[in-house]
RODO-2510 file (C-alpha; in nm, 4 decimals, decimal comma):
residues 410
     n   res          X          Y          Z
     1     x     2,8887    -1,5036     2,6348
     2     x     2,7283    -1,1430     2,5795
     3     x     2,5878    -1,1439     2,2393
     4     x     2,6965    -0,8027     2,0172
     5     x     2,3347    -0,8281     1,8044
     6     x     2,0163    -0,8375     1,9528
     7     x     1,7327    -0,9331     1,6825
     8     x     1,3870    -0,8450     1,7869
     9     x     1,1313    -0,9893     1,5472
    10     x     1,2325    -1,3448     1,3986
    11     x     1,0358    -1,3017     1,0835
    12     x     1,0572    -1,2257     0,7123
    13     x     1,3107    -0,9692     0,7949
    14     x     1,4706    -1,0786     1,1325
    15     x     1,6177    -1,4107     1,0689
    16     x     1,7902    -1,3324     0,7423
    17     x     1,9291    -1,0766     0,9235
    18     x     2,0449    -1,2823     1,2021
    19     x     2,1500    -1,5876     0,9559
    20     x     2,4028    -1,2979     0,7509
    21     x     2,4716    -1,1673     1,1325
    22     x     2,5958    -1,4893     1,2358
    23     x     2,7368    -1,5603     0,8514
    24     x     2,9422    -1,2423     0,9483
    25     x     3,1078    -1,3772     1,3110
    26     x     2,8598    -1,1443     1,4660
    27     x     2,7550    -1,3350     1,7902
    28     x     2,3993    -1,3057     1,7767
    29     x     2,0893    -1,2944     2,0434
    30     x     1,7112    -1,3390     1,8942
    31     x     1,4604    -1,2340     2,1285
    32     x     1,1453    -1,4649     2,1137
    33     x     0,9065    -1,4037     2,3758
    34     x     0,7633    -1,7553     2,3718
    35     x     0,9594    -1,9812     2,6079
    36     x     0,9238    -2,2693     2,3724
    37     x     0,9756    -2,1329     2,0614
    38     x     1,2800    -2,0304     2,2051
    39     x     1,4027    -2,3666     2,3664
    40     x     1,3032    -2,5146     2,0421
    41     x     1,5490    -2,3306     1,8292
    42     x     1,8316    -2,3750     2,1020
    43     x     1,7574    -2,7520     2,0661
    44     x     1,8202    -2,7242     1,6709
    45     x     1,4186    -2,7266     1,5701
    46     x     1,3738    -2,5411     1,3467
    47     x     1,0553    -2,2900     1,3069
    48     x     0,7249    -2,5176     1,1716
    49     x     0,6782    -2,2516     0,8965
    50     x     0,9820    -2,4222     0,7461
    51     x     1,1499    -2,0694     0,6584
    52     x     1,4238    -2,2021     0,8164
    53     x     1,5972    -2,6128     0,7441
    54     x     1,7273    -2,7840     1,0398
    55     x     2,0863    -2,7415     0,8300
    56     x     2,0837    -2,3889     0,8569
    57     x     1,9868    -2,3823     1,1739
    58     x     2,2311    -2,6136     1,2808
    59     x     2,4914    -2,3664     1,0904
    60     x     2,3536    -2,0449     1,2680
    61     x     2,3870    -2,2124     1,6411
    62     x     2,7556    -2,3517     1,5613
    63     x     2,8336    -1,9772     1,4641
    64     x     2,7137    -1,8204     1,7932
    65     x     2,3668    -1,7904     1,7313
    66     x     2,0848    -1,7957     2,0051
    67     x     1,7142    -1,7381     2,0983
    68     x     1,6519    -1,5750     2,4267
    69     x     1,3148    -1,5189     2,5726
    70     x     1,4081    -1,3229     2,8786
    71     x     1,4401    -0,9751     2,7901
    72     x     1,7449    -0,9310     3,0350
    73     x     2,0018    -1,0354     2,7329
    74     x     1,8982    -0,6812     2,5413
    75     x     2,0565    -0,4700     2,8078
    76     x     2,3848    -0,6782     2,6797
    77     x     2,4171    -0,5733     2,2827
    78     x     2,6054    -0,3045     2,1104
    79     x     2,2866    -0,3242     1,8496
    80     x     1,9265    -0,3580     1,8426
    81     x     1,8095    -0,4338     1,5292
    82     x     1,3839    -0,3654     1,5203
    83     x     1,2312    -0,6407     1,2698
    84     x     0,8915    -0,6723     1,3865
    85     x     0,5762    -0,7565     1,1367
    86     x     0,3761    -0,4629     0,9734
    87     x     0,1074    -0,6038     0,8452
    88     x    -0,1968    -0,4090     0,7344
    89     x    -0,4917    -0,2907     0,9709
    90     x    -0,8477    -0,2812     0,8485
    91     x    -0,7815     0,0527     0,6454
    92     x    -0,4708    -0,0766     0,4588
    93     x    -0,2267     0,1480     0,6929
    94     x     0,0676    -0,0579     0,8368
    95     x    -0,0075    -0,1943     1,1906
    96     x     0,2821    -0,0738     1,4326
    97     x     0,1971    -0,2562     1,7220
    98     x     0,4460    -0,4722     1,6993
    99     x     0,6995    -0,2458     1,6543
   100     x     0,5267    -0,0470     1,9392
   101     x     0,5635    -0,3793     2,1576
   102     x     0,9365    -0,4505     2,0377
   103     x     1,0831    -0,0899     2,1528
   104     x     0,8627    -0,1014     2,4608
   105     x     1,0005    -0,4018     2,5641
   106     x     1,3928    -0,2922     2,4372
   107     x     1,3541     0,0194     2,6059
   108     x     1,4012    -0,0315     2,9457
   109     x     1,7364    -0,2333     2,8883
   110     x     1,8801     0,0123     2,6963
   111     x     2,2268     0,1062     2,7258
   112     x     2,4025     0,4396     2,6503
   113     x     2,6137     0,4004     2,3152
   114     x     2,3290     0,1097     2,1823
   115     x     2,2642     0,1176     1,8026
   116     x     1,8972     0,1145     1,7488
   117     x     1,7605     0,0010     1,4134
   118     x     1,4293    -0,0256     1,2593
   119     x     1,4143    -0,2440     0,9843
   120     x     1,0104    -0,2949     0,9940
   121     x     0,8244    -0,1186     0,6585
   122     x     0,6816     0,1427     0,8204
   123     x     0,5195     0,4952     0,6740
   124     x     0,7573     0,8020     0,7035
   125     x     0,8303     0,9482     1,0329
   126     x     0,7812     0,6698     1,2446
   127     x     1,0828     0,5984     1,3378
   128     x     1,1274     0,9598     1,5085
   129     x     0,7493     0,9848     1,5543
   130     x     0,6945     0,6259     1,6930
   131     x     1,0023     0,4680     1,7765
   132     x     1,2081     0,7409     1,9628
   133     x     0,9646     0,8440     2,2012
   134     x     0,9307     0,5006     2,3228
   135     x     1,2402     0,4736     2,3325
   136     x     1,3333     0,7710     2,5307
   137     x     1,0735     0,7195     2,7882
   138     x     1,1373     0,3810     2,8787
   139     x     1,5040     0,4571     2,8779
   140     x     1,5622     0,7874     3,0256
   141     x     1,8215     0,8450     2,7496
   142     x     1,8092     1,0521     2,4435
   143     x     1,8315     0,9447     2,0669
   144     x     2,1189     1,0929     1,8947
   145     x     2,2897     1,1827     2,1766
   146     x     2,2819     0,8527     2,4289
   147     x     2,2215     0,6355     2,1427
   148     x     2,1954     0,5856     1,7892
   149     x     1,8970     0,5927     1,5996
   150     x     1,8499     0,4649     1,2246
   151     x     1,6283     0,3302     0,9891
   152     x     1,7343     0,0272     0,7549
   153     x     1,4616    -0,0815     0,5032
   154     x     1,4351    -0,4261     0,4346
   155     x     1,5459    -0,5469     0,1109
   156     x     1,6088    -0,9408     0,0840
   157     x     1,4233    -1,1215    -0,1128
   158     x     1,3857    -1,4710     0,0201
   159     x     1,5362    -1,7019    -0,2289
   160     x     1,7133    -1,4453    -0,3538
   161     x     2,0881    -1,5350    -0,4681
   162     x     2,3415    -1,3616    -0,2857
   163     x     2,2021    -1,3112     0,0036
   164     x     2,2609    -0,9771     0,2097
   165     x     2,5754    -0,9376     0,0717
   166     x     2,4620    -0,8788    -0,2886
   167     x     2,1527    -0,6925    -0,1694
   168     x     2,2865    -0,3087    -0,0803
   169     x     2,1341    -0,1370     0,2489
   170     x     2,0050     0,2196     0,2536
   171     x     2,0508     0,4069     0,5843
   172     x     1,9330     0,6713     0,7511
   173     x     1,9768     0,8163     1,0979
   174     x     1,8846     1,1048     1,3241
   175     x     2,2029     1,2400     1,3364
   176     x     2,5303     1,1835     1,1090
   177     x     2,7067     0,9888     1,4072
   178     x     2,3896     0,8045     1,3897
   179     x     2,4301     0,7020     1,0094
   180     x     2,8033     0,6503     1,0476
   181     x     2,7033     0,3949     1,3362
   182     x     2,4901     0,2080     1,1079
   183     x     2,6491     0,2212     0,8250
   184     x     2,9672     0,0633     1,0175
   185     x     2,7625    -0,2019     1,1368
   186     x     2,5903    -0,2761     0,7833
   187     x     2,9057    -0,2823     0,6369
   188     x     2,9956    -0,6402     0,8145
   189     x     2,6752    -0,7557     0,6502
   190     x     2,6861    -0,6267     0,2635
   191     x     2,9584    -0,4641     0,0240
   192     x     2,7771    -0,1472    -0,0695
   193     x     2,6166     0,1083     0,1695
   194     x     2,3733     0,3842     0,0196
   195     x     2,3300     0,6911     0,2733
   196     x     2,0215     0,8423     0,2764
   197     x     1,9787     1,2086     0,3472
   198     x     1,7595     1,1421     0,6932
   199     x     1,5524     0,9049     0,8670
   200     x     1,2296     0,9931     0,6460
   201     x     1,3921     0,9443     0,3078
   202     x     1,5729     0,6001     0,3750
   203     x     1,1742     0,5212     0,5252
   204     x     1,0308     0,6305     0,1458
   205     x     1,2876     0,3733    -0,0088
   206     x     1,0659     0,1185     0,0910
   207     x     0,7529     0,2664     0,0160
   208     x     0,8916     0,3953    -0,3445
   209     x     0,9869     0,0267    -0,3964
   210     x     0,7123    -0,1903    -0,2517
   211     x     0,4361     0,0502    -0,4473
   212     x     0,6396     0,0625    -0,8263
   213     x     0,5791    -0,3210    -0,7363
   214     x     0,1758    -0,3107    -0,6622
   215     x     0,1378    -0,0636    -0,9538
   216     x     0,3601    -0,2481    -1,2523
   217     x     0,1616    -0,5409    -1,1311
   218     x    -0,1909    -0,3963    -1,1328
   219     x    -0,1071    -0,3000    -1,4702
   220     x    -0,0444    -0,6494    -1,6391
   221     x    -0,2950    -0,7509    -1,4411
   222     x    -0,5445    -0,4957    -1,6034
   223     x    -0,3577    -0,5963    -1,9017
   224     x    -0,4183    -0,9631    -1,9026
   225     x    -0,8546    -0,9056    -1,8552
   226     x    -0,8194    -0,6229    -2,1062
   227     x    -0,6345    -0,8691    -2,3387
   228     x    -0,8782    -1,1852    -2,2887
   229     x    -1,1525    -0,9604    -2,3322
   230     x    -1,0670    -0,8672    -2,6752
   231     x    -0,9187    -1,2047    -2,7492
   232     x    -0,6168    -1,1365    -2,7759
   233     x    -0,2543    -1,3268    -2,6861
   234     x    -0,1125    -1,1059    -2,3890
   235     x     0,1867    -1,3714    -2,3350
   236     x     0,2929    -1,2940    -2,7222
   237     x     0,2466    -0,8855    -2,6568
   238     x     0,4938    -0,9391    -2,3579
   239     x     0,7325    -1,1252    -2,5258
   240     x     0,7633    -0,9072    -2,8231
   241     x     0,7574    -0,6344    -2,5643
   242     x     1,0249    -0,7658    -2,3931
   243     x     1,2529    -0,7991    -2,7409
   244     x     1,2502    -0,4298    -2,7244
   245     x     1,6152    -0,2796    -2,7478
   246     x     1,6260    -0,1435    -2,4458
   247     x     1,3952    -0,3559    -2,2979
   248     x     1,1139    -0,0815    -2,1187
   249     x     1,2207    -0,1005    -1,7572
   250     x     1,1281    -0,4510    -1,6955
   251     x     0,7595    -0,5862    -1,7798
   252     x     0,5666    -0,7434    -1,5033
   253     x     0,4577    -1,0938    -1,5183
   254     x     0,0402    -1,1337    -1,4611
   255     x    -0,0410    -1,4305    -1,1809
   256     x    -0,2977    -1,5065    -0,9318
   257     x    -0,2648    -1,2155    -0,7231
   258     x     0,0256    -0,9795    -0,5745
   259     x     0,1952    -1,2646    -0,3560
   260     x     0,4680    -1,2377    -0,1757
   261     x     0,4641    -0,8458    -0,2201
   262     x     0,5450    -0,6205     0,0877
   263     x     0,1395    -0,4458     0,1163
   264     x     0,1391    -0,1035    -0,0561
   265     x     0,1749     0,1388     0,1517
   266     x    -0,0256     0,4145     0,1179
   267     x     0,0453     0,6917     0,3663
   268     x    -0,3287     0,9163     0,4540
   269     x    -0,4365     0,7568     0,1605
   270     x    -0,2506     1,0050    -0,0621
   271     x    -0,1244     0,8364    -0,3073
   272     x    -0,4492     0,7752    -0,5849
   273     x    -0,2390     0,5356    -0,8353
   274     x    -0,1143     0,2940    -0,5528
   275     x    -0,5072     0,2593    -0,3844
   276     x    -0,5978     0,2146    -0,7820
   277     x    -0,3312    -0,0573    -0,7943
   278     x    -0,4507    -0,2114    -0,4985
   279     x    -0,7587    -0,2636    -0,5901
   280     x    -0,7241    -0,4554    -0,9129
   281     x    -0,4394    -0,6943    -0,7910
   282     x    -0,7151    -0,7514    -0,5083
   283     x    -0,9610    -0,8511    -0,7419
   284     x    -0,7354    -1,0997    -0,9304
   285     x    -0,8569    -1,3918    -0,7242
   286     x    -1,1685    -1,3673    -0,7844
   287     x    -1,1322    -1,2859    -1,1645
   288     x    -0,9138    -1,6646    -1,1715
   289     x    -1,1945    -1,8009    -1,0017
   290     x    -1,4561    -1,6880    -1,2432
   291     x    -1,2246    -1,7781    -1,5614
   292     x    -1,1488    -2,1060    -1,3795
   293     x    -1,5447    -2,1744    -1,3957
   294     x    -1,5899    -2,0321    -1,7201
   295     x    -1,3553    -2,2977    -1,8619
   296     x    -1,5676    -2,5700    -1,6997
   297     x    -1,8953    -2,4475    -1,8002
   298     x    -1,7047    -2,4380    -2,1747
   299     x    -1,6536    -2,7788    -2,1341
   300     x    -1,9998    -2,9050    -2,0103
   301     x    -1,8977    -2,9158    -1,6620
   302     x    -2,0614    -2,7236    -1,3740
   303     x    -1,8434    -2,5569    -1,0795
   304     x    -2,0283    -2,7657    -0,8144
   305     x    -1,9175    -3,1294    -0,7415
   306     x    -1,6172    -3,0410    -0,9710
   307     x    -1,2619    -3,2122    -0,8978
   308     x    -1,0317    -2,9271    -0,9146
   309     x    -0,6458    -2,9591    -0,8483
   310     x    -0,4556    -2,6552    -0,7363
   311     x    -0,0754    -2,6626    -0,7928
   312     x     0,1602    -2,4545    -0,6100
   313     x    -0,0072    -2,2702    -0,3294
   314     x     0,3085    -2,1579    -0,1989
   315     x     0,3199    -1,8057    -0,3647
   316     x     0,6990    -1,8287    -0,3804
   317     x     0,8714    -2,1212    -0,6205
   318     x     1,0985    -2,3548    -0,4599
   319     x     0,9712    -2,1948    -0,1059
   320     x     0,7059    -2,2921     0,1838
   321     x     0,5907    -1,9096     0,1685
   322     x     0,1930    -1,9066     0,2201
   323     x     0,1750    -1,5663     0,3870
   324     x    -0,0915    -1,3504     0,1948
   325     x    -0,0830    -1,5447    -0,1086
   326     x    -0,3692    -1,6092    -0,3982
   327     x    -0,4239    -1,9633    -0,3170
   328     x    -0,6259    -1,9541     0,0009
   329     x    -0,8734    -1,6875    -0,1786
   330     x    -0,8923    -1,9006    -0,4928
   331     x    -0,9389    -2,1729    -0,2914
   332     x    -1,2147    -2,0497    -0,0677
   333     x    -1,4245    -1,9005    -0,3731
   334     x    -1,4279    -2,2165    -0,5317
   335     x    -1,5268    -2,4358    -0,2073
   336     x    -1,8243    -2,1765    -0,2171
   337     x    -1,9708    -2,2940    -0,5647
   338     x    -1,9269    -2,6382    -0,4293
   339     x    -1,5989    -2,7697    -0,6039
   340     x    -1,4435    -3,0240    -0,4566
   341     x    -1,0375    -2,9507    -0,3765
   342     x    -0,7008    -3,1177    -0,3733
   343     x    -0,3333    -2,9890    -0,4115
   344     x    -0,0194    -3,0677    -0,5033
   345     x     0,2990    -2,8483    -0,3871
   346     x     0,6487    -2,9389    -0,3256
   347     x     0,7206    -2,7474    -0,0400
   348     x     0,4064    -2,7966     0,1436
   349     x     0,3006    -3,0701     0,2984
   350     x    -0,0521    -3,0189     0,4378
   351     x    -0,2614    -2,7068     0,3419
   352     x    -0,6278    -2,5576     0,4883
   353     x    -0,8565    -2,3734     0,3914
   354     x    -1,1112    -2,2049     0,5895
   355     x    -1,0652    -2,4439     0,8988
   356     x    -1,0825    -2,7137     0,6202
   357     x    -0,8112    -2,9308     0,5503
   358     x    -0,7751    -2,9890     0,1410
   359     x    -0,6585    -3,3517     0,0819
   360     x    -0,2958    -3,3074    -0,0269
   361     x    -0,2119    -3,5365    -0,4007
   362     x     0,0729    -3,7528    -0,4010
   363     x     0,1109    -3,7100    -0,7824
   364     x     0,0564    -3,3843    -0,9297
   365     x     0,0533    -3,5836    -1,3311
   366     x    -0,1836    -3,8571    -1,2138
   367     x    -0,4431    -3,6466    -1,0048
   368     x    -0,4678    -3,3691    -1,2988
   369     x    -0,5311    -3,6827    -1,5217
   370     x    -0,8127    -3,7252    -1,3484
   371     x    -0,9614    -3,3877    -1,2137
   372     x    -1,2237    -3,1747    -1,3982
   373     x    -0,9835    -2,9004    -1,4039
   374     x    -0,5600    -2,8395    -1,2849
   375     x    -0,4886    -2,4726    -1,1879
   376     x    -0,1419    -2,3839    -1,1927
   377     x    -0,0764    -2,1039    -0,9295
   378     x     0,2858    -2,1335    -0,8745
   379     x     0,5554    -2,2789    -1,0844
   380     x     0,7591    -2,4913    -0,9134
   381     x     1,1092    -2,5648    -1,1235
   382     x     1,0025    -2,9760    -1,0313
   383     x     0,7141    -2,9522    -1,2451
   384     x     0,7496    -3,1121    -1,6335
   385     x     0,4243    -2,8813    -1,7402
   386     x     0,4766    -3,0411    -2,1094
   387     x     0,3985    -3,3890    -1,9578
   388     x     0,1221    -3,2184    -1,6948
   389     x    -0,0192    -3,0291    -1,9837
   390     x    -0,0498    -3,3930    -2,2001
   391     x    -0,1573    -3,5726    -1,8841
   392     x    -0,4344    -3,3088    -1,7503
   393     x    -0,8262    -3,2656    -1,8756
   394     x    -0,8290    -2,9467    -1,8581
   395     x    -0,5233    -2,7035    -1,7706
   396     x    -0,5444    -2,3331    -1,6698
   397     x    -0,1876    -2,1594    -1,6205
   398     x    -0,2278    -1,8565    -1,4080
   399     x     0,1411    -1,7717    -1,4653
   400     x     0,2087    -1,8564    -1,8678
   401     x     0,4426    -2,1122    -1,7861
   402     x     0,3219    -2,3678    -2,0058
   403     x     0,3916    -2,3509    -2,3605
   404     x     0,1786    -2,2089    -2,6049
   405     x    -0,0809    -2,3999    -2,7146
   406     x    -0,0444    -2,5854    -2,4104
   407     x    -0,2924    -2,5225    -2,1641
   408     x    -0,5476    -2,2280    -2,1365
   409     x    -0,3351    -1,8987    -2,0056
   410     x    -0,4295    -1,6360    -1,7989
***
C-alpha cells in the first residue's frame, strides 16, 4: 500500500515524527538507506541505540508503519518530511550534508503537488538557499508552484509528556498555499499551529530557542565556579531565587555540561553572547574533572590509581541518550590522570570510552561503598541518593540532587 508520509532521517527528530505520524492513522514510509537497518525494523528490531522499545515498535508497524531502503517508495507520498542530523562542523556551523544528501536523493522522485518539509535545525535561509535548489534541479519542478515548500522546527523533547500533540509546531513556507499545506498536515499531528511570517522566521524559532538555552545555562554555570570560589551555597541562592513571586523566567539548573541541548547555533559567528555561552558550558567538563580531583587530593587521595564511579552517563534521566553528553569528556580526563573507572546507569548497559570499555557496576550503593570517589552526572528517578550518599566515601553531585549536607555539590 502507497504510504501518504515519507520520513527521511530516522533520528532525534524523524522517528517521533513518524511514531505521532503513525499515532495519527497516517500510513507511514521511513527511508533508511541501509538494507539491514531497514529489514531489521520490518522484522520488529528495534534500533541498538534503544531510542526506540521493541513495544513501540511493535505499535508503529501494526499502525502502518514501514522502513524502506529503496528510494523508489518517495515518488509515492503526498509529504516529505526532511529530518536529517545537523550536527556541528569543525567551526561550530551546522553541517548540512545530510540534509544536502536527503533532498538529493528525494529529488528525483518528486511528484507535482508533494509537501516538502524541513524539520533539520538549520541557520536561516537554507531552506530556500539550500534545500530548493536541490530540489528544483533534481526535479525539474518549481517550489511554490509544483510543490510545497516549508520549514517545521523541531520541538519534542524526548521524554517529554504529551508528546507532539502537546508540543505546538511553528510553520513557515515559501508561499501562503505553501503554509496552508503544512499547516493542514501538522494539524493531524498537534492541536495548536503557530504561522510564521516566512520560511526565515519559523528557521530563527529554533535558533532563538536552542541559544536562550546555551546562554541561561552558561550563566549558572558561571554562576556555580563564581559561587564555589567565594564559598558560597549556589543551590540555596537558587532556591530562594526561585521563591521569587513571579518566579524570574525560569532559573537554569548547573550540571556537567550542556547535554542533550540542540548545539548553538551561531550564524557567521554574529552572535557574541551565544559564542561566550559556548565556551563556558564547554569548559564545564573539565572544571568537574578538576573539582572531582580536588576533592580527592582533600582527602589524601591522589587522582592516579583512584577508583572512581560515574553514575548516570546517559545525559537524559530515565533515557539511553549518550549523544554529546558530559560523561565521555569527564570520563576521558580522568582516565588521563590515571583513575581507574566504573559506572552504573539504568538505561545503559555497556559504555566506552576512548576505544576503552569501562567495566559496568551491578550495584550503584555497593560499588560507591567502596570507590575513592561516586560522581553523580545524571539523576536517574531509581536512585535512593539518601542511602547512596550514607553508603558512598566520598560523593560529588554534579546536579544538586542530593540533599544538603549530603554529598559535596557542584
Amino acid at each position: 500500500m502507497p504510504a501518504d508520509l515519507a520520513v527521511l532521517g530516522l533520528g532525534p527528530l524523524g522517528l517521533p515524527a513518524a511514531q505521532a505520524a503513525t499515532a495519527a492513522g497516517i500510513c507511514t514510509v521511513a527511508f533508511v538507506p541501509d538494507a539491514r537497518i531497514a529489514a531489521g525494523l520490518n522484522a520488529g528490531r528495534p534500533p541498538g541505540d534503544a531510542s526506540l522499545s521493541a513495544s513501540a515498535l511493535r505499535r508503529m508497524l501494526a499502525g502502518g508503519f514501514r522502513a524502506a531502503h529503496d528510494p523508489v517508495v518517495l515518488g509515492r507520498v503526498r509529504t516529505a518530511l526532511i529530518c536529517a542530523p545537523t550536527p556541528p562542523d569543525d567551526r561550530g556551523a551546522p553541517d548540512l550534508n545530510a540534509v544536502r544528501e536527503a533532498a538529493a536523493t528525494l529529488a528525483p522522485r518528486l511528484r507535482p503537488r508533494t509537501l516538502v518539509v524541513l524539520e533539520s535545525t538549520v541557520p536561516p535561509g537554507t531552506t530556500e538557499g539550500v534545500l530548493r535548489p536541490v530540489l528544483e534541479r533534481g526535479s525539474g519542478l518549481r517550489a511554490g508552484r509544483d510543490f510545497q515548500l516549508a520549514h517545521a522546527p523541531g520541538r519534542l523533547d524526548p521524554g517529554a509528556t504529551g508528546g507532539h500533540a502537546a508540543s505546538p509546531r511553528v510553520i513557515g513556507g515559501l508561499t501562503p498555499d505553501c503554509v496552508e499545506a503544512a499547516a493542514a498536515f501538522y494539524g493531524r499531528l498537534t492541536d495548536k499551529v503557530v504561522r510564521a511570517r516566512g520560511l526565515r522566521e519559523a528557521e530563527t524559532v529554533k535558533v532563538l530557542e536552542t541559544n536562550v538555552q546555551h546562554v541561561g545555562m552558561a550563566l549558572i554555570n558561571e554562576m556555580a565556579m563564581f559561587c564555589h570560589e567565594l564559598g558560597i551555597d549556589l543551590w540555596d541562592v537558587v532556591r530562594c531565587a526561585e521563591a521569587r513571586s513571579p518566579a524570574p523566567g525560569g532559573i537554569c539548573r548547573p550540571g556537567p555540561g550542556a547535554a542533550g541541548l540542540d548545539a548553538p547555533v551561531n550564524p557567521g559567528n554574529r552572535l557574541r553572547l551565544v559564542g561566550l555561552a559556548r565556551e563556558v558550558n564547554e569548559r564545564m567538563p573539565g572544571y568537574v574533572t578538576q573539582r572531582a580531583t580536588a576533592l580527592l587530593n582533600e582527602h589524601g587521595k591522589s587522582a592516579r590509581g583512584a577508583h572512581v564511579l560515574l553514575l548516570g552517563v546517559a545525559h537524559r534521566p530515565e533515557l539511553p541518550a549518550l549523544e554529546r553528553g558530559p560523561a565521555h569528556e569527564i570520563a576521558s580526563r580522568l582516565l588521563t590522570l590515571g583513575a581507574q573507572l566504573s559506572f552504573h546507569d539504568p538505561c545503559v548497559s555497556e559504555w566506552r570510552v576512548a576505544g576503552r570499555r569501562v567495566p559496568r557496576a551491578d550495584s550503584p550503593y555497593e560499588s560507591a561503598a567502596v570507590a575513592d570517589l561516586t560522581l553523580l552526572l545524571t539523576h536517574h528517578g531509581t536512585y535512593d541518593l539518601q542511602g547512596l550518599a550514607a553508603k558512598a566515601q566520598l560523593l560529588f553531585d554534579t546536579r544538586g540532587a542530593t540533599p544538603a549536607g549530603a554529598a559535596h555539590r557542584l
